[in-house]
C-alpha positions as CSV (number, residue, x, y, z in Angstrom):
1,X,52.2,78.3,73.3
2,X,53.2,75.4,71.5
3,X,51.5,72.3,72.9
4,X,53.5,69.3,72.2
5,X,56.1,71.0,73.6
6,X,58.1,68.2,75.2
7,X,58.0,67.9,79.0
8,X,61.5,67.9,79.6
9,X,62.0,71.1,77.6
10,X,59.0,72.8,79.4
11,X,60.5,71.5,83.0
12,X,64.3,73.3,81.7
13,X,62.7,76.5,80.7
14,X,60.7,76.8,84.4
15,X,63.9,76.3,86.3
16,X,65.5,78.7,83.7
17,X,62.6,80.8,84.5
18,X,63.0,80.4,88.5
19,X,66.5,81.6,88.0
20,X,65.9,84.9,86.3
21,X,63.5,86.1,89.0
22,X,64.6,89.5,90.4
23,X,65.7,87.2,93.2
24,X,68.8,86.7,92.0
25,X,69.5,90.5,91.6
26,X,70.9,89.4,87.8
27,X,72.6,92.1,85.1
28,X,69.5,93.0,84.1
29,X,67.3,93.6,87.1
30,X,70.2,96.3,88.3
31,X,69.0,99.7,88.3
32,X,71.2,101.8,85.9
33,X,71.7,104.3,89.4
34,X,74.0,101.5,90.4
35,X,77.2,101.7,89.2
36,X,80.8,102.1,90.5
37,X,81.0,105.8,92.1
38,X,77.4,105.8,93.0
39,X,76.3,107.7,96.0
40,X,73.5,107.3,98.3
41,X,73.1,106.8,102.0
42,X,71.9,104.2,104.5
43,X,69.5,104.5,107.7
44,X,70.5,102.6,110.9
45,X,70.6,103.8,114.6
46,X,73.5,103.8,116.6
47,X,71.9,106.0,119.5
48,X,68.0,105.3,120.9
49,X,65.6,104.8,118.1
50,X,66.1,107.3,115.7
51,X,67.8,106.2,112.2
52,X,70.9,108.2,111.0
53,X,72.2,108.6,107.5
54,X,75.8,107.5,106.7
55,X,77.1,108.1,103.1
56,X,77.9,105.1,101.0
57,X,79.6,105.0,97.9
58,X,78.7,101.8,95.4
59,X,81.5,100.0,94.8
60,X,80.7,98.0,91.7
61,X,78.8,94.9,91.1
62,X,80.5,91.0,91.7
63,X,79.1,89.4,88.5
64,X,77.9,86.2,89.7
65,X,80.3,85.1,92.3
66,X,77.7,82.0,92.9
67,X,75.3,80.7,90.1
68,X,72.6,83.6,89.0
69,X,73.6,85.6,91.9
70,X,75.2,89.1,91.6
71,X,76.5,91.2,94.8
72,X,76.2,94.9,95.2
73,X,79.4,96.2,97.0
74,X,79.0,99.5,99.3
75,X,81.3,101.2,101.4
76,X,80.1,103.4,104.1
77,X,81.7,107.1,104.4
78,X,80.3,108.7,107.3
79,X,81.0,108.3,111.0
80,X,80.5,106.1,113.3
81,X,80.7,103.4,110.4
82,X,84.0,104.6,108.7
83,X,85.9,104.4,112.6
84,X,84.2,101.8,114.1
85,X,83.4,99.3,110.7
86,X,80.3,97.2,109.7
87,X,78.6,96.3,113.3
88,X,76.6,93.8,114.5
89,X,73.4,94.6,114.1
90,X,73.2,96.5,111.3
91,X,72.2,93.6,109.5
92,X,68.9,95.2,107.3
93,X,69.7,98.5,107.4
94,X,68.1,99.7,104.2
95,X,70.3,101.4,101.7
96,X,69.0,104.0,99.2
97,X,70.2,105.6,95.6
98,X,68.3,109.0,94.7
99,X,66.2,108.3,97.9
100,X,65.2,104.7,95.7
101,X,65.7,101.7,98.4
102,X,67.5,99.6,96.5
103,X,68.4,96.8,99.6
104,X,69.9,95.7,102.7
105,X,73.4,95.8,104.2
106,X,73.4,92.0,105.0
107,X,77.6,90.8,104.3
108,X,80.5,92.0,105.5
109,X,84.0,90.6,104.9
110,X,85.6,89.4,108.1
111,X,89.0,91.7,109.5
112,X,88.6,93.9,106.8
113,X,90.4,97.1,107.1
114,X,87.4,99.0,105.9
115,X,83.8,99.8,106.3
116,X,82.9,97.1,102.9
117,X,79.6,95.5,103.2
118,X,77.4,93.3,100.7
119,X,73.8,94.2,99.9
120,X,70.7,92.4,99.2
121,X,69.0,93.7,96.7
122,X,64.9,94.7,97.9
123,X,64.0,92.4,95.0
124,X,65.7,89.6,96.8
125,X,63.8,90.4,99.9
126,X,60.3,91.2,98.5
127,X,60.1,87.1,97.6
128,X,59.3,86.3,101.1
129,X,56.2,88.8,100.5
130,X,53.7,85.9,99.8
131,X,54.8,83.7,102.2
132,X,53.6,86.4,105.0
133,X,49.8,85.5,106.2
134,X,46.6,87.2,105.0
135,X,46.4,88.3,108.5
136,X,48.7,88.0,111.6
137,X,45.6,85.2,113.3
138,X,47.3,82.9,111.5
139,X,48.5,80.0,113.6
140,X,48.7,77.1,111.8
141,X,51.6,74.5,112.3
142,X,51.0,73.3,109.0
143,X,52.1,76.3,106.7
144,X,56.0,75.5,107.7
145,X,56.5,74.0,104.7
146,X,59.8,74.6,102.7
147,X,60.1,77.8,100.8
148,X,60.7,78.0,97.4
149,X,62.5,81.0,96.7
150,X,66.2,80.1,95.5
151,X,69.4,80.4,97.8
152,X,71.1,83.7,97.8
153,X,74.1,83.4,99.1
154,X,77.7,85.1,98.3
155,X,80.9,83.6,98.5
156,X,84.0,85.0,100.4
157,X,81.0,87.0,102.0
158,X,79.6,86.6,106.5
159,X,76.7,87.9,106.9
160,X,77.0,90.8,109.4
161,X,76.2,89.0,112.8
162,X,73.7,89.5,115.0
163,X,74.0,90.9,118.4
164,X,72.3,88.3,120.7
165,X,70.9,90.2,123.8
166,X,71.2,88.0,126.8
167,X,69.4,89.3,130.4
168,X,69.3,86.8,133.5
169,X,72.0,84.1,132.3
170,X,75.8,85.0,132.7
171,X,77.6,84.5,129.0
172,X,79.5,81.6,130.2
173,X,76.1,79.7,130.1
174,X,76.8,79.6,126.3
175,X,79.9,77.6,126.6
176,X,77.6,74.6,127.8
177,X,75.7,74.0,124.6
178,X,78.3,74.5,121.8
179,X,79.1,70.4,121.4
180,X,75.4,69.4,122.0
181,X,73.6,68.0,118.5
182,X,71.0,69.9,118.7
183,X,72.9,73.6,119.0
184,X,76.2,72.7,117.2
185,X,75.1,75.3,114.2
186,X,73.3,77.6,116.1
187,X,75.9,80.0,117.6
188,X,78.3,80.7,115.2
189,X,76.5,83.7,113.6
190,X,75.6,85.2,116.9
191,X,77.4,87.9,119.0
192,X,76.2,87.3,122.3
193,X,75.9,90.6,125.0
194,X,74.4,91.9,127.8
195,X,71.0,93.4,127.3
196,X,68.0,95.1,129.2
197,X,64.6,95.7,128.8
198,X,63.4,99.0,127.4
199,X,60.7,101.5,128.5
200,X,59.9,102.5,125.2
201,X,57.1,104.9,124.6
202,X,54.6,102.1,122.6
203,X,53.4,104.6,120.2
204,X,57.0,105.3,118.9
205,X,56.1,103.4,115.1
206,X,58.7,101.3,113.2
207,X,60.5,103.0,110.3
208,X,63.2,101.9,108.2
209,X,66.3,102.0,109.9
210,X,64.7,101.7,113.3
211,X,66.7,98.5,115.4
212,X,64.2,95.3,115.9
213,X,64.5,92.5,117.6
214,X,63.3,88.9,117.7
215,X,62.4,87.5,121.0
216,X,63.7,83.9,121.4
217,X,63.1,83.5,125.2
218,X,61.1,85.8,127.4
219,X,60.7,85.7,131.1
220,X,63.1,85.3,133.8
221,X,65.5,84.9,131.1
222,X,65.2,87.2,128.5
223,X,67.1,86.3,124.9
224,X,66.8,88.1,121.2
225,X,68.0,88.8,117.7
226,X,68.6,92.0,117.2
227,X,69.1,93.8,113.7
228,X,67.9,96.2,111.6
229,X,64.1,97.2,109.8
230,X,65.0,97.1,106.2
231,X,61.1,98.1,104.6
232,X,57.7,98.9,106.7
233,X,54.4,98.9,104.5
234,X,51.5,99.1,106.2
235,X,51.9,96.4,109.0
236,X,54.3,94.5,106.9
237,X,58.1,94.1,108.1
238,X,61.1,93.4,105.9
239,X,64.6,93.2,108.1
240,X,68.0,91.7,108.2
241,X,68.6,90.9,104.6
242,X,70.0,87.4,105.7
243,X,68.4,84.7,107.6
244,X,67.9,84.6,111.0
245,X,67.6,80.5,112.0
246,X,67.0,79.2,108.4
247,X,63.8,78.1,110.0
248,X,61.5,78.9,106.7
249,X,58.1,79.6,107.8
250,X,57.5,80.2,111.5
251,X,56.1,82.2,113.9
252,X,58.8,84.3,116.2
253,X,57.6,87.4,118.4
254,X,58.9,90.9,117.1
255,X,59.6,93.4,119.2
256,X,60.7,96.9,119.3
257,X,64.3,98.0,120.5
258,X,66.3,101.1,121.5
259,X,70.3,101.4,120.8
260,X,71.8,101.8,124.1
261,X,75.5,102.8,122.2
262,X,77.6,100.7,120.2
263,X,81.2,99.5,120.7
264,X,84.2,99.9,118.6
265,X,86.0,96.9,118.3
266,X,89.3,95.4,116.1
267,X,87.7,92.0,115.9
268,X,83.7,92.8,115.8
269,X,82.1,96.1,116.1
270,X,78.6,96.0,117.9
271,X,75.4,97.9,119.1
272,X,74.3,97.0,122.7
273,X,70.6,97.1,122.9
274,X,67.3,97.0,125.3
275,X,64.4,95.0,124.0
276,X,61.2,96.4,123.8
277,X,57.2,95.1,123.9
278,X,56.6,92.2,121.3
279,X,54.5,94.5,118.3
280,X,53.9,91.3,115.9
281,X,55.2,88.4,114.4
282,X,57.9,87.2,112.0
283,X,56.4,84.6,109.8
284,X,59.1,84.1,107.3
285,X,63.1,83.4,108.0
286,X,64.9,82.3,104.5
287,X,67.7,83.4,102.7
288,X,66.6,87.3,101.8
289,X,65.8,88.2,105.3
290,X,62.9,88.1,107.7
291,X,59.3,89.0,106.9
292,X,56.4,89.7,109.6
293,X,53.8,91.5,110.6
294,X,52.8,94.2,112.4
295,X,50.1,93.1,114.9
296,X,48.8,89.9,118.2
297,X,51.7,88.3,119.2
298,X,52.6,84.8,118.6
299,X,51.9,81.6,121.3
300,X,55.0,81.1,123.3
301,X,55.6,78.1,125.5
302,X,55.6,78.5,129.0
303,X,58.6,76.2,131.2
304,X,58.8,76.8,135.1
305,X,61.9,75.3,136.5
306,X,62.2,74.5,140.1
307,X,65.6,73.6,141.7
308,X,66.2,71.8,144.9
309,X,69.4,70.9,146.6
310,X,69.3,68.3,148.8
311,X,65.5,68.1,149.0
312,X,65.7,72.0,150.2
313,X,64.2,74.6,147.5
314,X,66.4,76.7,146.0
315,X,65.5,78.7,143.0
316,X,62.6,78.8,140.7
317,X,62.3,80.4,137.1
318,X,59.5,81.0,134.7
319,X,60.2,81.3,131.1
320,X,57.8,81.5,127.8
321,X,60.3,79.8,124.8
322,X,59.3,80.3,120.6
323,X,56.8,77.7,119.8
324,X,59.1,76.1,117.1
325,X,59.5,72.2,116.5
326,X,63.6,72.9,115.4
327,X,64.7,75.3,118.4
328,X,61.9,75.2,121.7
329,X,64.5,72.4,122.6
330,X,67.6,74.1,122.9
331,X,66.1,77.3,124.1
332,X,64.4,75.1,126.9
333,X,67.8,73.7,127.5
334,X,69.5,77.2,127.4
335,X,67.0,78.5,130.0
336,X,67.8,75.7,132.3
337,X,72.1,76.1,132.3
338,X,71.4,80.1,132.9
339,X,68.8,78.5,135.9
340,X,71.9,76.0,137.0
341,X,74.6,78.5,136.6
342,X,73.4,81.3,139.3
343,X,73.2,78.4,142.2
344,X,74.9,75.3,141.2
345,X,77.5,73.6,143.6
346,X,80.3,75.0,145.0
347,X,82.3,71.6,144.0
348,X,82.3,69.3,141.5
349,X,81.3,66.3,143.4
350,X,77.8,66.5,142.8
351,X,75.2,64.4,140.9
352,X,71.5,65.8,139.3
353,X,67.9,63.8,139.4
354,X,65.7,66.0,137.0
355,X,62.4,65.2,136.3
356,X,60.7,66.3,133.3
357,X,56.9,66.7,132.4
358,X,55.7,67.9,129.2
359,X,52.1,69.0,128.7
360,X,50.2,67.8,125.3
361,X,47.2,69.0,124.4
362,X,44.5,66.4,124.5
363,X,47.4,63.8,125.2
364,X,48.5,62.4,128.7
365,X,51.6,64.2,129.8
366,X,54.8,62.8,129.1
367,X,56.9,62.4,132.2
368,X,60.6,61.3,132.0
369,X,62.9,61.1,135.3
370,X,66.6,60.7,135.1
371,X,69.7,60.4,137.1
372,X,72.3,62.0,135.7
373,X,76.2,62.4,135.9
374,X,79.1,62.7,137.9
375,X,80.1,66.4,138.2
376,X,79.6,69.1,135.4
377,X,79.2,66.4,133.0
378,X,75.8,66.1,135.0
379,X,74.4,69.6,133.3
380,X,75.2,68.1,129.5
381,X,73.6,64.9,130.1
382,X,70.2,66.5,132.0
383,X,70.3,68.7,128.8
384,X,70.0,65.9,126.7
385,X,66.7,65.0,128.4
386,X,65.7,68.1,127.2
387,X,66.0,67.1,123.3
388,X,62.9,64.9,124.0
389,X,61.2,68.3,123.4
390,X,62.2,68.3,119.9
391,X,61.2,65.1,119.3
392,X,57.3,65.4,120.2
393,X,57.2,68.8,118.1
394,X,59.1,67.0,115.2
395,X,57.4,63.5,115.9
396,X,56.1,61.3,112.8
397,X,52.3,60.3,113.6
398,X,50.5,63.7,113.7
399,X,51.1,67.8,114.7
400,X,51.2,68.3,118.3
401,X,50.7,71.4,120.7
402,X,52.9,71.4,123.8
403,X,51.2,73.4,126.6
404,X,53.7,73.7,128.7
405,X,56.8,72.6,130.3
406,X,58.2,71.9,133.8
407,X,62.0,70.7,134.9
408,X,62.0,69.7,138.4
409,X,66.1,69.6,139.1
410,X,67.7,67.9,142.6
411,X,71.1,68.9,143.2
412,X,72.6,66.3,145.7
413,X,75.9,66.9,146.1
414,X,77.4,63.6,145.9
415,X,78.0,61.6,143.2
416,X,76.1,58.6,142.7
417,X,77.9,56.9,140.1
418,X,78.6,53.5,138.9
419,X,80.5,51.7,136.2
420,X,79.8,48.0,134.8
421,X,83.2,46.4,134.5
422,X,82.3,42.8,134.0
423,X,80.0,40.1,133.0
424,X,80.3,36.4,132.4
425,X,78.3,32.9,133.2
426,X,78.5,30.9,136.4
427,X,77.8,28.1,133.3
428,X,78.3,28.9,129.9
429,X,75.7,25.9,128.4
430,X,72.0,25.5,130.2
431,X,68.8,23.8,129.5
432,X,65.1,24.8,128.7
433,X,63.4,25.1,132.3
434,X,67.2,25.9,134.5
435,X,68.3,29.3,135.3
436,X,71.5,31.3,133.9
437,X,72.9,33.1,136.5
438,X,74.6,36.3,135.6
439,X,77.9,37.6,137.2
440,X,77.9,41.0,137.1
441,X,81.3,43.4,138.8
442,X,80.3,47.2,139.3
443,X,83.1,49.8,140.6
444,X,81.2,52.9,142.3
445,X,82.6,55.8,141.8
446,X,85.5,56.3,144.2
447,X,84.6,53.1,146.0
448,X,85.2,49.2,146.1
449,X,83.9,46.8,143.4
450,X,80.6,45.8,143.8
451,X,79.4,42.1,142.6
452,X,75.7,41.1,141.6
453,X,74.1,38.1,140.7
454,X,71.3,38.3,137.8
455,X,69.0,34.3,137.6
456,X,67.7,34.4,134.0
457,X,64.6,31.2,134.3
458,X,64.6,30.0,131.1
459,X,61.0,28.8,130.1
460,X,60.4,25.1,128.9
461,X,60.3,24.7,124.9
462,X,63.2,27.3,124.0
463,X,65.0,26.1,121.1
464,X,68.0,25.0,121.8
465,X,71.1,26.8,120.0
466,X,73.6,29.9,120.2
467,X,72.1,32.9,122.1
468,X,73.7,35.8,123.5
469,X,72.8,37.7,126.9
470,X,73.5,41.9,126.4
471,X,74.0,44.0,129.4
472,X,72.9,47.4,128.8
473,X,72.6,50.8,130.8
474,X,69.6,53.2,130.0
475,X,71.2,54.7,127.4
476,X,72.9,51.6,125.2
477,X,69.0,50.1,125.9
478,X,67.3,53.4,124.2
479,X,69.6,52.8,121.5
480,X,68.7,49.6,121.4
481,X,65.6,49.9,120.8
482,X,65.4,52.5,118.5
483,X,68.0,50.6,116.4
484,X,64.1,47.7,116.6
485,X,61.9,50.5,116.2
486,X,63.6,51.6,112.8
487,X,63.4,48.0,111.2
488,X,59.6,47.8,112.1
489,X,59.1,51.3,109.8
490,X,56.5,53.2,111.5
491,X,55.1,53.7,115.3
492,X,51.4,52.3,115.0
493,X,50.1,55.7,117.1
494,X,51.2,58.6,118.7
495,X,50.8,56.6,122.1
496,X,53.3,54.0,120.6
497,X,55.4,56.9,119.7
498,X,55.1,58.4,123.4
499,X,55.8,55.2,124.9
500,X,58.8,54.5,123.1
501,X,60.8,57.9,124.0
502,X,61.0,56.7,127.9
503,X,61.4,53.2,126.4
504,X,64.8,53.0,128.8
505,X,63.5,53.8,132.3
506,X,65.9,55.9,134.7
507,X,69.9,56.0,134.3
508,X,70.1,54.1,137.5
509,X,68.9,50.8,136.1
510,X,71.0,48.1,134.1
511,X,68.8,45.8,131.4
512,X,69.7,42.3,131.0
513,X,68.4,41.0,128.0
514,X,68.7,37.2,126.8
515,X,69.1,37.4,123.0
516,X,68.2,35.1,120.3
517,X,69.8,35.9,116.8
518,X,66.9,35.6,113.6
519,X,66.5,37.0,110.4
520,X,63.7,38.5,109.6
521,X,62.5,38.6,105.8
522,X,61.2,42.5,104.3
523,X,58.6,41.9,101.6
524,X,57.9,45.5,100.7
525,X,57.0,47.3,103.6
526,X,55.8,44.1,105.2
527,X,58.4,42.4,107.8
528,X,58.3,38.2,108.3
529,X,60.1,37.6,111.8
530,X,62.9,35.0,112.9
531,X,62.3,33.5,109.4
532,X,63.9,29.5,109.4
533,X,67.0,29.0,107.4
534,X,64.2,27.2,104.9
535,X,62.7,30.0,104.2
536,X,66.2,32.0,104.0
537,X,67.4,29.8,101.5
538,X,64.8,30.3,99.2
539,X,64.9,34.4,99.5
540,X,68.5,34.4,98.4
541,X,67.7,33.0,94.7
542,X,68.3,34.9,92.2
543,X,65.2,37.3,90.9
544,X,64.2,37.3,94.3
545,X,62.8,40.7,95.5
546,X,62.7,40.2,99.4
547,X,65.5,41.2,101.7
548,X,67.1,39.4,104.2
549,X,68.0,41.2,107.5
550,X,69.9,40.5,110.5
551,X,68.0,41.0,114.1
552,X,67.6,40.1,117.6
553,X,64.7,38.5,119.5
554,X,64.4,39.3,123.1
555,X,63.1,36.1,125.0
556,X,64.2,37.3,128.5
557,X,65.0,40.6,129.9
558,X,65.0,41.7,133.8
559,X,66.5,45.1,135.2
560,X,69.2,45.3,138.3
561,X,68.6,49.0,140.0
562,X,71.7,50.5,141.5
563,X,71.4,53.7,143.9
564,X,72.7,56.5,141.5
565,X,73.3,56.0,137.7
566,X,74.9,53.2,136.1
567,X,77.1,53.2,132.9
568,X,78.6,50.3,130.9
569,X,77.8,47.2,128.7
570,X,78.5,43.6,128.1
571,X,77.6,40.9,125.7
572,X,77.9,36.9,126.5
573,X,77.6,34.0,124.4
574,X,75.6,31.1,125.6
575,X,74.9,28.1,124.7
576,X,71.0,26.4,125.1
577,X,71.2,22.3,125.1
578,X,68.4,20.5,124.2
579,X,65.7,19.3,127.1
């Protein structure tokens, strides 16, 4: 090796390197077997546990339809697969040439008229080989770290969906999460179905082509992946041939599953399935497939959700939900509209006060309490509370272990709802050591308006000068704050960090805040408060390397509480005269 080679060269030829992995599957890591006419088979099941073979024929090779990619193309021959066309859940179903696996059926081109799937090649797949765990103990929050293996991804090309086995929660519960933030992406490669649980005989072992699932939500409510084992070595599983959740590294439960039958369908063929006992782990979900092992189970998170309406008990549900920082939230919230949907109200005039707790490890429980809505809106906004889950897991002072989680949820059918629809000054000038009194006109819902009357004292020695008074509800205050919390960089502990995420107090509470408008001068990553316009002045020369920003002091703030939950806010100028 040449020594003084330059950097920059040396950097090229390592990416250039990266890319010519067997990854890729690239003109030269194709076997010669594969080539246009080609026969071989496939194993998937369609009926219980055992694998069938279907014929496919290999239709050529797409050269590089996306940078240092190359597709196999296969079309399958035998029945059911030539009637019915690619199904969900096939995803992973290993496909062979001269009894040589060569990959995964993993794409399928949507409304096609015939049974033409995509296929990751096994060298793709075997990448995510050393990302698996010496041994399936393994528990460590810290190892989901970003892979490095290289997207794999083929244009004009789904992967083959994934039948998502659904028992306690009617379908429609679905419908309730698609416009969330949190779950916007997360159904649109799922088919979701009915599903039960199977009496499997446990020493049945899992072979290539045998159906697998991954258990998202156990419990009362039951939820999984299901797809296909592509490769079993040892206690080491290869399946699906296309990710999952995109989630990298984790830690999922894998379980065993039995085809119940499959259904022909003009829009989406798919298998209907019973989930079996959790065998092992998956550890890896990238671009290639999922990897895990064979062996203890994974830590799942335990939630217990109690409903009440009108103070009376009504239902109660236990749930364990994967112990991962991107997803517990939304399967927490999922779990809790299948809870709502079985015994919700029979109207729409109805209003919800959930509690939440959240158990920490070595760390005081976090407990929020909200009001929230006015009819089905009610559900979306109490699932909202829920993303506070995601935000401990995810938080940016140090790795956390939730223990558990409990939702406490009072239906009271009525709405308790109010709306801020003015504000303004008995006096719009006052002096250090009077009070500003604050008019404030709030409609309830379906009712007359309601006026209140908010006395500000303002303390001797404020500066006199232009100030502002901002009426907030819970939500515009959380904003608020977080909008503070950003300019100040970091949270100084993970207490500072707790305390800031029920910052806002309950939905039923409106913040008056008396505002003084600064700026504040950033020095690095140092921050110099309500800086004078002196002191501005001198920051704006030219060379200088500090920033000037905008912000807002709080010198007063009080709270007005309102018997259900209050929405709406208002800003005032005001105007502070000298003593």
């Amino acid at each position: 090796m040449n020594l003084r080679t330059p950097i920059p060269c040396l950097t090229a030829a390592l990416i250039l390197l990266t890319f010519a992995l067997p990854v890729t599957g690239g003109e030269t890591d194709m076997p010669e077997a594969i080539r246009p006419g080609t026969r071989g088979h496939i194993l998937s099941c369609f009926s219980g546990t055992e694998p069938i073979r279907q014929e496919i024929e290999i239709l050529g090779i797409l050269r590089n339809p996306d940078p240092a990619a190359n597709a196999i193309l296969g079309k399958i021959l035998s029945e059911p697969v030539k009637s019915a066309g690619i199904m969900s859940g096939m995803s992973g179903s290993p496909v062979y040439i001269d009894d040589r696996l060569i990959g995964a059926m993993s794409f399928a081109f949507p409304f096609s008229t015939e049974p033409i799937c995509g296929i990751t090649p096994i060298e793709a797949m075997d990448q995510l080989i050393p990302y698996l765990p010496e041994t399936g103990q393994i528990r460590d929050d810290s190892r989901r770290s970003r892979l490095l293996i290289p997207p794999f991804r083929y244009s004009r090309m789904l992967p083959i969906r994934m039948p998502l086995v659904i028992r306690g929660m009617p379908d429609s519960t679905l419908d309730m999460f698609k416009d969330l933030p949190f779950s916007r992406s997360f159904f649109s490669e799922w088919t979701p179905v009915a599903g039960g649980i199977s009496r499997l005989d446990p020493e049945i072992p899992l072979r290539p082509g045998s159906p697998v699932a991954a258990v998202l939500m156990d419990g009362d409510i039951k939820m999984a992946a299901t797809g296909t084992a592509t490769a079993v070595n040892g206690n080491r599983v290869l399946a699906f041939g296309h990710p999952m959740m995109s989630l990298g590294q984790c830690d999922i439960p894998m379980a065993s599953a039995e085809i119940v039958t499959y259904i022909p369908s003009l829009a989406n063929s798919f298998k209907l399935a019973n989930i079996g006992r959790v065998m092992g782990s998956f550890f890896v979900d990238a671009e290639p497939g999922v990897a895990g092992l064979i062996g203890d189970p994974p830590r799942m998170i335990p939630m217990q959700i109690i409903i009440r309406r009108n103070g009376h008990p009504a239902s109660e549900y236990t749930l364990r939900l994967i112990n991962d920082p991107r997803r517990t939230a939304l399967f927490s919230a999922i779990g809790a509209g299948a809870a709502l949907s079985f015994i919700g109200p029979k109207s729409d005039d109805f209003s919800c006060e959930s509690t939440l707790t959240v158990a920490i490890r070595n760390r005081e429980n976090l407990q929020i309490s909200r009001i929230t809505g006015a009819g089905r809106n009610a559900y979306e906004e109490m699932f909202k509370i829920l993303a506070v889950i995601g935000e401990i897991l995810q938080n940016p002072v140090l790795p956390v272990e939730i223990e558990s989680i409990h939702l406490a949820v009072d239906i009271v059918e009525t709405i308790l709802f109010y709306q801020l629809e003015s504000a303004d000054l008995t006096t719009g000038r006052s002096r250090p050591g009077t009070d500003l009194t604050v008019r404030l006109t709030v409609k309830e819902y379906r009712g007359s308006p309601i006026r209140r009357l908010v006395k500000l004292s303002l303390p001797p020695g404020v500066q006199p000068g232009s100030y502002g008074i901002k009426i907030m509800d819970a939500e515009s205050y959380r904003r608020f704050q977080s909008e503070k919390r950003v300019a100040e960089f970091f949270y100084r502990d993970f207490a500072d960090f707790m305390a800031h995420l029920d910052a806002a107090g309950p939905e039923n509470i409106l913040h008056v805040l008396l505002i003084q408008p600064s700026s504040d001068i950033l020095v690095g990553h140092g921050l110099l408060p309500n800086s004078p316009p002196t002191m501005e002045s001198l920051n704006r020369l030219p060379g200088s390397t500090c920033r000037i920003r905008s912000s807002e002091t709080i010198i007063l703030h009080d709270t007005v509480t309102f018997p259900g939950r209050i929405n709406g806010k208002a800003e005032i100028a005001v105007e502070i005269l000298p003593e």
